[in-house]
C-alpha positions as CSV (number, residue, x, y, z in Angstrom):
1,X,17.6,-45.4,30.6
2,X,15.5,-42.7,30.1
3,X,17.9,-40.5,28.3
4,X,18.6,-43.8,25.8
5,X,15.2,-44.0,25.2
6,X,15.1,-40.5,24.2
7,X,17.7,-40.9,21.7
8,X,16.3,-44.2,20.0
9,X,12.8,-42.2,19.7
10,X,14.4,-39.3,18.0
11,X,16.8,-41.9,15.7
12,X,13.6,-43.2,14.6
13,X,11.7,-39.9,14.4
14,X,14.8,-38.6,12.1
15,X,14.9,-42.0,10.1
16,X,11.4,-41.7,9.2
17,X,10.2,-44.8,10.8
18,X,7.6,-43.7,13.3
19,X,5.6,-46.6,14.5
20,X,2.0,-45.6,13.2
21,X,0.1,-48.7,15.2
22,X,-0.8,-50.2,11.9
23,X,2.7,-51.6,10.7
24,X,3.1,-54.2,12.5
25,X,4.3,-57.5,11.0
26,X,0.8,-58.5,10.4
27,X,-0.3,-55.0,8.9
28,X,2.6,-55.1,6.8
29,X,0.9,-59.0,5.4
30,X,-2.9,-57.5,4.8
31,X,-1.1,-54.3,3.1
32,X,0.7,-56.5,0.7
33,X,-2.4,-59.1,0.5
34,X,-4.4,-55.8,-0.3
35,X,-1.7,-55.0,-2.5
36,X,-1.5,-58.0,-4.1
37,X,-5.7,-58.3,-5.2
38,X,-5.4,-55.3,-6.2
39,X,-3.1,-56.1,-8.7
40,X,-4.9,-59.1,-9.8
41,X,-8.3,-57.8,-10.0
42,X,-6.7,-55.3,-12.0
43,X,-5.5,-57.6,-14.6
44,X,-8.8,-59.2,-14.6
45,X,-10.3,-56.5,-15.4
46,X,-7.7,-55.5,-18.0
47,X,-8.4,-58.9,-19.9
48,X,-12.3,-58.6,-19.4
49,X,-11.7,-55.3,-21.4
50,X,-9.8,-57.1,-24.1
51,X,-12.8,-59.7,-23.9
52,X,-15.0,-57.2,-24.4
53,X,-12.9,-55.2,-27.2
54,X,-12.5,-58.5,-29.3
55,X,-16.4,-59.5,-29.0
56,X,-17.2,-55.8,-30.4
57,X,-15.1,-56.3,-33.4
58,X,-15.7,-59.3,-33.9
59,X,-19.7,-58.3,-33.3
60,X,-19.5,-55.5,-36.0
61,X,-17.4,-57.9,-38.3
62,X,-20.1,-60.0,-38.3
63,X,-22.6,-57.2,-38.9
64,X,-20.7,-56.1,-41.6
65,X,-20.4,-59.9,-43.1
66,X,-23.9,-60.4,-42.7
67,X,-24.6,-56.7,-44.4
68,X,-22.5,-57.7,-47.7
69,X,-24.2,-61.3,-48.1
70,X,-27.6,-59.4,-47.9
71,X,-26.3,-57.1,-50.4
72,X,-25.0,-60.0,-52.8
73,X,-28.5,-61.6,-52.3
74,X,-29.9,-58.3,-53.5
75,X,-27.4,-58.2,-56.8
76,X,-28.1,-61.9,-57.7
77,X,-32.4,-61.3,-57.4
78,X,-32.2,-58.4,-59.5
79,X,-29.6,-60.0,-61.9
80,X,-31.5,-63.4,-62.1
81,X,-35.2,-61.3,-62.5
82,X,-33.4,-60.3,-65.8
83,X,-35.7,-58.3,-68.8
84,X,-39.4,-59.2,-68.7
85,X,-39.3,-61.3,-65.5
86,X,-40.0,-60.1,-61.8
87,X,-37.0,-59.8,-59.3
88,X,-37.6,-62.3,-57.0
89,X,-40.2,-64.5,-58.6
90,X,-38.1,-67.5,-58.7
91,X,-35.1,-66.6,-57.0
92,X,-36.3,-67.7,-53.2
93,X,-36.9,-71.8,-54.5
94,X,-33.2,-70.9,-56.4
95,X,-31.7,-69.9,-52.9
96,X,-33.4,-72.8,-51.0
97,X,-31.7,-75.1,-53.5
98,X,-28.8,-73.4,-53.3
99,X,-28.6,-73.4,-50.0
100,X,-29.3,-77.3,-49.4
101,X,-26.3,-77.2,-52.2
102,X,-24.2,-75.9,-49.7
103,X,-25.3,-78.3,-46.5
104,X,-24.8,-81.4,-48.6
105,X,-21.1,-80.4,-49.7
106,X,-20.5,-79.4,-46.2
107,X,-21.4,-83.4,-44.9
108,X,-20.0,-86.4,-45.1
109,X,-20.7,-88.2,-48.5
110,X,-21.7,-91.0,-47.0
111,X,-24.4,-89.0,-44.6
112,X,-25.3,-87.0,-47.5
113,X,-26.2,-89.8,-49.3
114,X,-28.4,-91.6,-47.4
115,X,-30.7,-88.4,-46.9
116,X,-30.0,-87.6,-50.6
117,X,-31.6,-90.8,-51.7
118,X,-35.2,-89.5,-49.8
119,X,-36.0,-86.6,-51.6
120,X,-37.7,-86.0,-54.9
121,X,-35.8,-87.2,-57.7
122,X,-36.7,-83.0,-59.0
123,X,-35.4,-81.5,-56.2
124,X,-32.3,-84.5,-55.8
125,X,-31.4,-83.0,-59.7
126,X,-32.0,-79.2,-59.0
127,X,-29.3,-80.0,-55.6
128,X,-26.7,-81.9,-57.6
129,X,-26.6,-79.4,-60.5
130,X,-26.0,-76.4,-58.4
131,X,-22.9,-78.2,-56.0
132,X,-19.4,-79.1,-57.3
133,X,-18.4,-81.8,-59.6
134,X,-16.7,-83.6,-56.4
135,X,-19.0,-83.5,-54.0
136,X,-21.4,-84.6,-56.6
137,X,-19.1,-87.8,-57.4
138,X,-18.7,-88.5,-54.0
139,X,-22.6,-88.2,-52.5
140,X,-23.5,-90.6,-55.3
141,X,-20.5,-93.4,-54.8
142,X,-21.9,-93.4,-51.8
143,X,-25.6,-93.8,-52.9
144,X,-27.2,-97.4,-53.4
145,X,-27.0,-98.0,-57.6
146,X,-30.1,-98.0,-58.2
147,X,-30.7,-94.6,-56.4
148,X,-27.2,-93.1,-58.4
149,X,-28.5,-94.4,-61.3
150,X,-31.8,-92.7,-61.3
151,X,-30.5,-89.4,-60.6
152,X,-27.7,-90.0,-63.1
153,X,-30.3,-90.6,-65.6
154,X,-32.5,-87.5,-65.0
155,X,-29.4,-85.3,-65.1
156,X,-28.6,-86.8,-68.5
157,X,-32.2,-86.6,-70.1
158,X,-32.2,-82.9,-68.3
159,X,-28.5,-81.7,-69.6
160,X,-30.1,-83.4,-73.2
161,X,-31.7,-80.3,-74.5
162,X,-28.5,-78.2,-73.3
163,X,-26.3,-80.7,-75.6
164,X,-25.2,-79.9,-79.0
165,X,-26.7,-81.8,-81.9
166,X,-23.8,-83.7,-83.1
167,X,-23.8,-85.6,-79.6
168,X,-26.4,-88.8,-79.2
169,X,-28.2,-88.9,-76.0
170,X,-27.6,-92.2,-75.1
171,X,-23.4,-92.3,-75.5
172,X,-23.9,-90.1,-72.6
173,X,-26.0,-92.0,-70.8
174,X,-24.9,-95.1,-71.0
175,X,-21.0,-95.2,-68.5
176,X,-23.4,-94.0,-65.2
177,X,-26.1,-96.3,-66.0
178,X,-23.8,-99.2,-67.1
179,X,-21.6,-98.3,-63.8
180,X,-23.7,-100.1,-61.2
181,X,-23.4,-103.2,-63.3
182,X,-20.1,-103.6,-64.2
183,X,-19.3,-103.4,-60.3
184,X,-21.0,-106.6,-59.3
């Protein structure tokens, strides 16, 4: 018996398959598990890299976005100071309007409406002239008559002096302000 055990222990030794103490069924398991969350913390940390990649560029995108607005700003203060007039002197109440231009495009008309009808009829005619056509239309179809009918008419007495001569004032007036009542 001893001379078979002999043999097995050099088969094994020549095979390569010494028992080391540690590969036993259940050291084989925690090697794998090991194995295995290795692995996986390695792919999490391959995709927090990718995380990180794609918030840089999309970080410096955003610099660079931010960087070219600033630098349009710049070009439309100096271009809108023009000859004889400071840069700037009007241009921050131009940007504001501009800006609330762009809000009450972005809402819904019928939203937008509702606040539009609060503010100064001045500042309600300086917002409409600077946003599109449409979103124009559709903030005042939404507005109470009365209220699109006052702002109509402001717009038309202040586009007046920017008409030519051959055109009355009052032909232009008269569809918004007759609108309202043709409705009821």
């Amino acid at each position: 018996m001893a001379g078979l055990a002999a043999v097995a222990n050099a088969a094994t030794i020549a095979t390569g398959q010494q028992d080391t103490g540690g590969q036993t069924r259940l050291g084989n398991e925690i090697t794998q598990d090991m194995s295995a969350r290795d692995a996986a913390a390695a792919r999490r940390k391959r995709g927090l890299d990718l995380r990180e990649q794609a918030a840089k560029a999309a970080s410096a995108r955003l610099a660079a976005d931010a960087e070219a607005r600033k630098k349009q700003d710049e070009a439309q203060q100096q271009m809108a100071g023009g000859p004889g007039g400071a840069p700037g002197a009007a241009n921050p109440a131009d940007s504001q309007f501009d800006e609330l231009a762009r809000i009450y495009q972005a809402m819904k008309p019928k939203a937008a409406a509702v606040v539009f009808e609060q503010l100064d009829m001045e500042v309600q005619m300086k917002v409409a002239q600077r946003m599109r056509e449409r979103s124009t239309a559709m903030i005042m179809a939404a507005m109470t008559p009365k209220g699109a009918a006052a702002l109509s008419m402001a717009m038309a007495r202040r586009n007046a002096g920017a008409r030519p001569a051959g055109q009355p004032q009052t032909a232009a007036a008269r569809p918004q302000g007759g609108a309202p009542a043709a409705r009821r």
